[in-house]
N, C-alpha and C positions, 0 to 999 in steps of 0.2 A: 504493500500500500504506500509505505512513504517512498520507495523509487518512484511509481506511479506518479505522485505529485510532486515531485521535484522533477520528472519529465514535464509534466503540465505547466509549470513554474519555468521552466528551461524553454520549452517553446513560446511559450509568452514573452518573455526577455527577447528572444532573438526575433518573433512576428511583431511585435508591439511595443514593448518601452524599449530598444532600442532605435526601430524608427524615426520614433518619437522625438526622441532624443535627439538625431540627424537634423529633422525637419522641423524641428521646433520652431525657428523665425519664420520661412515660409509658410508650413501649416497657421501661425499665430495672422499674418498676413490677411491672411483669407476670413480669419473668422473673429466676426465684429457684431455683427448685426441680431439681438437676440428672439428668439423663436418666440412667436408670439402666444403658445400655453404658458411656456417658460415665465415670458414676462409677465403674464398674468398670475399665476402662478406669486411671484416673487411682489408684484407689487398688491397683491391683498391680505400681506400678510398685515399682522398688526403691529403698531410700531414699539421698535423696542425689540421684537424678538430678534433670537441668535439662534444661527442655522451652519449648514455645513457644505459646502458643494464637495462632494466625492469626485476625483476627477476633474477638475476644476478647467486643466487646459493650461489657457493663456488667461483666464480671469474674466472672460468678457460680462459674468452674469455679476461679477461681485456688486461690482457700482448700480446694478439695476433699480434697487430701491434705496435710497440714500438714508431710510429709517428703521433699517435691520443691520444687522452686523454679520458677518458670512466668514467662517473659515476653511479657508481653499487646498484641498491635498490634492496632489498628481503622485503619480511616478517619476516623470518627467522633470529634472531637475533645471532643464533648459526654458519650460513652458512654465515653472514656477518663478523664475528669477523674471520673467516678463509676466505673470499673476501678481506681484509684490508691490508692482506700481500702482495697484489699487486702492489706494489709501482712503478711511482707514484701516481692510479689512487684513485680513490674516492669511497667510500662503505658505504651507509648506508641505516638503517631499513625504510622502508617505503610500505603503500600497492596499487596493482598496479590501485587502484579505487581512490587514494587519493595521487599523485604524487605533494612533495612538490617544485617540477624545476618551474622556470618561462616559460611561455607558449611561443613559436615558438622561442627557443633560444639554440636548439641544430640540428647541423649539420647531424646527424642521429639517430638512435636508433638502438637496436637488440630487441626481445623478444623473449626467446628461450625454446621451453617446460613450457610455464605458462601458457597463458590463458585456455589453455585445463579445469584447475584444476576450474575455475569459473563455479555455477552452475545450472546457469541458460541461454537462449540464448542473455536475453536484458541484464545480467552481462557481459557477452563475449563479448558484441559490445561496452558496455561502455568501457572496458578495451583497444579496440582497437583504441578507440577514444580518449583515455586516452593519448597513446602513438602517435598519428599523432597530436595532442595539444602539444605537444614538439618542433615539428618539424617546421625548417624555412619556410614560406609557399612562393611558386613558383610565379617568375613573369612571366607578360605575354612576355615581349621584352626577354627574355631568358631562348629559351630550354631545359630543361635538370636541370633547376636551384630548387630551393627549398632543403628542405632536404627529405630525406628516412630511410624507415626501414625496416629491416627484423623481420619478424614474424613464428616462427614452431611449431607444433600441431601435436600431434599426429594423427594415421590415422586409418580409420575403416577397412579400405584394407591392411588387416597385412595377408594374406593367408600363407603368406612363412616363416612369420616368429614364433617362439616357439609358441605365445601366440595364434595363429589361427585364429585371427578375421577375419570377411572379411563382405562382406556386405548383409544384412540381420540379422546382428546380432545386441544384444542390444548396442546401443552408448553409453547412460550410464552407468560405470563400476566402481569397486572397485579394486582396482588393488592392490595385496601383496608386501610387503618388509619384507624379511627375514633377522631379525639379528641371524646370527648363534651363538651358545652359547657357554661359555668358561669353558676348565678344569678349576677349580678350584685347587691350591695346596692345596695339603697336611702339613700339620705342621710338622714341624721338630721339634726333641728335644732341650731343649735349651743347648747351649752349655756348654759345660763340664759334664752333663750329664749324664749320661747311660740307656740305654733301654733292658730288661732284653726282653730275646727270646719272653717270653709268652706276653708284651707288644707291642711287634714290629707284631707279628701276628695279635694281636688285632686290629691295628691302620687299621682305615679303608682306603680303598684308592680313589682316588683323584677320582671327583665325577666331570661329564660338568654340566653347567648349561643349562637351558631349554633355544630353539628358541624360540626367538620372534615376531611371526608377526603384522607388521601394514598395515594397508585399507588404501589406498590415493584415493582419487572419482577423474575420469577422466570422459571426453565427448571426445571421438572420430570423429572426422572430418570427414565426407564423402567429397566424390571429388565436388567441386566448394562449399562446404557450407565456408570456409576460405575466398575465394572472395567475397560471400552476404554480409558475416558480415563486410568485407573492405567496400563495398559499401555502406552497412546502416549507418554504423559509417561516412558517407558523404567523404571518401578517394578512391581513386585509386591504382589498383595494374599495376605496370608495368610488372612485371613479377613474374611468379607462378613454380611451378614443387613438384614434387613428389620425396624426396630419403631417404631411408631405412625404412620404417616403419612412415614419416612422411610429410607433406603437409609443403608447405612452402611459402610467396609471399614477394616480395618486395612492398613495399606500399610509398604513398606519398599522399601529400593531393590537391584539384583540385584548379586551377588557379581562 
């Protein structure tokens, strides 16, 4: 059993946080704009509460409501050091199996496009378990009370969108990141100079550098498998849906 998971832990490192790690500025690049459950999500909460983003990234959900307090863990120690410019929330390395917070002592969580990257099904349920261990757990004299989280995964039901998945197809995938590659300058003469005709023809010219792809291993969420694994992990989802390409539930843990 523990070879078993230190294989699982081993291909994870090599499909996922080290990618991560490569791509960090790039990937941070690209993602700014936040999902609009997300942000609802984050701005209804009530003011004052502390919450936790598992997975954090590059931070972009930190600043979302400027009247909660959010502590940001990755793996990613590249994606952390650009989460820490969030000020004033809180950003650090940690992985999402091994959460150093004290157990039912934050008001919510998010988790947002990460457990997908776990690679196995009993890793994915720990991880969800991992995160409802945070959370204030609900009394029974009042409804509505405990704390919650949101949780997003990507979906096997991507028909419309570029990549084509849809159901029948394989869940476990490798999925491309492209860094595109740069001209490289050319050298200039050093100043003062001269470059006689016959050397300036010679000079060769500016040359790109080669793309570079990386493999990130993903599992694809079919419809209700997001809710089993709520369930197995012994939580509740209050609410669930579906938008853009990805599954989504609010979760809480049972009374």
């Amino acid at each position: 059993m523990a070879d078993s998971v230190n294989q699982d832990a081993s291909y994870e490192e090599e499909h996922v946080h080290s990618v991560y790690e490569q791509i960090a500025s790039h990937f941070s690049s690209t993602r700014y704009k936040p999902w609009p459950i997300v942000e609802r999500f984050l701005t209804e909460l009530p003011d004052g509460a502390v919450g936790a983003d598992v997975g954090c990234g590059n931070g972009k959900y930190l600043g979302v409501n400027t009247k909660v307090f959010i502590v940001g863990s990755d793996r990613s120690s590249n994606l952390i050091k650009i989460a820490k410019q969030h000020h004033p929330h809180s950003a650090i390395v940690a992985d999402n199996l091994s959460l150093p917070h004290p157990p039912s002592s934050f008001d919510f969580a998010i988790s947002i496009a990460v457990i997908h990257h776990l690679s196995t099904p009993a890793r994915r349920v720990e991880a969800v378990k991992a995160i409802l261990t945070l959370l204030r757990p609900p009394t029974r004299d009042r409804a509505g009370s405990g704390g919650k989280a949101l949780i997003y995964v990507w979906a096997l039901e991507q028909k419309d969108s570029r990549r084509g998945w849809d159901e029948g197809h394989e869940q476990d995938v490798m999925v491309p990141w492209v860094m595109k590659g740069k001209k490289e300058k050319s050298q200039k003469p050093t100043k003062g100079v001269r470059q006689t005709a016959e050397e300036m023809v010679r000079e060769e010219p500016a040359k790109p550098t080669e793309d570079k792809t990386f493999l990130r291993y993903y599992h694809l969420y079919k419809k209700g498998e997001l809710e089993n694994d709520v369930i197995e992990a012994g939580g509740k989802v209050m609410e669930s849906g579906y938008e853009k390409d990805n599954w989504w539930a609010i979760v809480g843990n049972k009374v």
